[in-house]
Phi, psi and omega in degrees: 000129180280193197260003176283316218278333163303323154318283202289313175335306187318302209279342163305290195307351166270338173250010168263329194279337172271329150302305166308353183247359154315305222264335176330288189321306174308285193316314196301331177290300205309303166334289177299338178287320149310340183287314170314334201284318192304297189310333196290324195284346177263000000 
């Protein structure tokens, strides 16, 4: 593999792991946030 194309692979997969662990974080928020919506509505 040369050594351009072993570069950017890297830097996709440090920036898809780093969007996935956003939006992990975001759902986990949006999650909590309906539970809370929930208990006041209940």
């Amino acid at each position: 593999m040369s050594e351009e194309l072993y570069e950017s692979s890297r830097y996709w997969q440090s920036r898809y792991s780093d969007l996935m662990s956003d939006y992990l974080k975001e759902a986990e928020e949006n999650i909590e946030l309906k539970k809370q919506l929930k208990r006041l509505k209940a």
